[in-house]
C-alpha positions as CSV (number, residue, x, y, z in Angstrom):
1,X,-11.5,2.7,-8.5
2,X,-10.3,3.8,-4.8
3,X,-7.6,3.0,-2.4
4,X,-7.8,4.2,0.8
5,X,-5.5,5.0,4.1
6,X,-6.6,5.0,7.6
7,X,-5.5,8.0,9.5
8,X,-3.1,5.6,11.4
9,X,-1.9,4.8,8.2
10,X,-1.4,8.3,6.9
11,X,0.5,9.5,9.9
12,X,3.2,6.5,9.7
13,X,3.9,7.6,6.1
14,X,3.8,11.5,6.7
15,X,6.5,10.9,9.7
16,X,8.3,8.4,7.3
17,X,8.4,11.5,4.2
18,X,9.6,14.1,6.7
19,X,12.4,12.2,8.4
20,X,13.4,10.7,4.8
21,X,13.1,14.8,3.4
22,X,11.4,14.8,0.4
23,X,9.1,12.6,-1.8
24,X,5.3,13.6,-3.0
25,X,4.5,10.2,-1.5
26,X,4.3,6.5,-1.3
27,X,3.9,4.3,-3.9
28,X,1.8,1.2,-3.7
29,X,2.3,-2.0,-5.8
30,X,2.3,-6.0,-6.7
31,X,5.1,-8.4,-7.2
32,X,4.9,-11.8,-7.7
33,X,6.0,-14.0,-4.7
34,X,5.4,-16.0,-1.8
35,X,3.6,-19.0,-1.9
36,X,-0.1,-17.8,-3.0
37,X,1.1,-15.4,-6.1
38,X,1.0,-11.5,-5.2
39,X,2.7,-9.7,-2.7
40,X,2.1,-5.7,-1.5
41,X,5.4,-3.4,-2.7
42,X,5.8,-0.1,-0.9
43,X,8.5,2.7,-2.0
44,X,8.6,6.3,-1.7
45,X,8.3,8.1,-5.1
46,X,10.0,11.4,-5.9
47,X,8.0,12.1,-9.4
48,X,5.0,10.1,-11.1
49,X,5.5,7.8,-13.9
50,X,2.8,8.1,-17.3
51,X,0.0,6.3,-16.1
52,X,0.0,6.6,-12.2
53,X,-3.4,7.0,-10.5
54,X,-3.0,9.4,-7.6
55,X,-5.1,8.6,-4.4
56,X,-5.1,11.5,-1.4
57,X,-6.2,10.3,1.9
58,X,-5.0,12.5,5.1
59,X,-3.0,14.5,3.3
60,X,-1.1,11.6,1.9
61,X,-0.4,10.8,-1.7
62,X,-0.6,6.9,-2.6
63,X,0.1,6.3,-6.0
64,X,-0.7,3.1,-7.8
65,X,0.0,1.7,-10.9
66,X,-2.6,0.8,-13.6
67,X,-1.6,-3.1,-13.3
68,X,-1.5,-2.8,-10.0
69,X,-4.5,-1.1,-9.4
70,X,-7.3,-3.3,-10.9
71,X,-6.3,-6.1,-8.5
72,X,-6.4,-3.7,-5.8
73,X,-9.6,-1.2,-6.1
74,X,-10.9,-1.3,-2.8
75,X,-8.0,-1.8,-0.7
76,X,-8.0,-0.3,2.5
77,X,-4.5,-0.2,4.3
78,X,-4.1,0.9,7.9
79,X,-0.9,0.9,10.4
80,X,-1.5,-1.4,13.7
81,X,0.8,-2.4,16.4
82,X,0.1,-5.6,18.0
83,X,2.3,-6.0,21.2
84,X,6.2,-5.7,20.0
85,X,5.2,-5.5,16.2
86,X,3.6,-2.9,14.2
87,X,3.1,-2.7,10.5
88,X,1.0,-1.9,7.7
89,X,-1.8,-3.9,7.2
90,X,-3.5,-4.3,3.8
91,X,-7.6,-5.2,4.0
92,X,-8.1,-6.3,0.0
93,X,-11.5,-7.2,-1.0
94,X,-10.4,-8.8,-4.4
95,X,-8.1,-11.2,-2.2
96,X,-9.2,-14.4,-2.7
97,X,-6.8,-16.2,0.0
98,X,-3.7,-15.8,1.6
99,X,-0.7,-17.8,2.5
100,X,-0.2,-19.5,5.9
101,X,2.3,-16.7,7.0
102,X,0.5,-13.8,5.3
103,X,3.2,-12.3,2.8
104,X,1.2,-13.5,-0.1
105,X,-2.4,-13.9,-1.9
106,X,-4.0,-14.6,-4.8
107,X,-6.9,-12.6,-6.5
């Protein structure tokens, strides 16, 4: 199983652990919301919890959850700006559709 970060992606979240000051990375997982199920949950995690899997892309740590994970093995996420906005953008190959606005999908 792999996750992976595009470079842009791994330089938005190094700049975002140095200005924050500490943390050994960021921590990627699921929630239930929106209107089609799932939604992405990012946080920055000072210490890893039994049963984290530990990705390293760029010199960045992603760490995932084992319930989280099998929903997202493959995930790509990258950092894009689009004229005034920029966020993170996640390309999931086990996404099976998305809601009209985009916080949500299903598997």
């Amino acid at each position: 199983m792999a996750i992976t970060l595009t470079e842009a992606a791994a330089e938005r979240v190094k700049n975002y652990l140095t200005n924050r000051g500490k943390g050994i990375g960021l921590r990627l997982g699921l929630k239930t919301s929106g209107c089609s199920g799932l939604a992405y949950v990012l946080e920055f995690v000072d210490e890893l919890q039994p049963g984290d899997e530990v990705f390293e892309e760029h010199g960045v740590n992603l760490i995932v959850d084992a319930k989280s994970l099998i929903h997202m093995d493959g995930l790509q996420v990258d950092f894009v700006k689009e004229g005034l906005n920029e966020g993170f953008k996640f390309d999931n190959p086990n996404a099976t559709g998305e809601c009209g606005c985009g916080e949500s999908f299903t598997v």
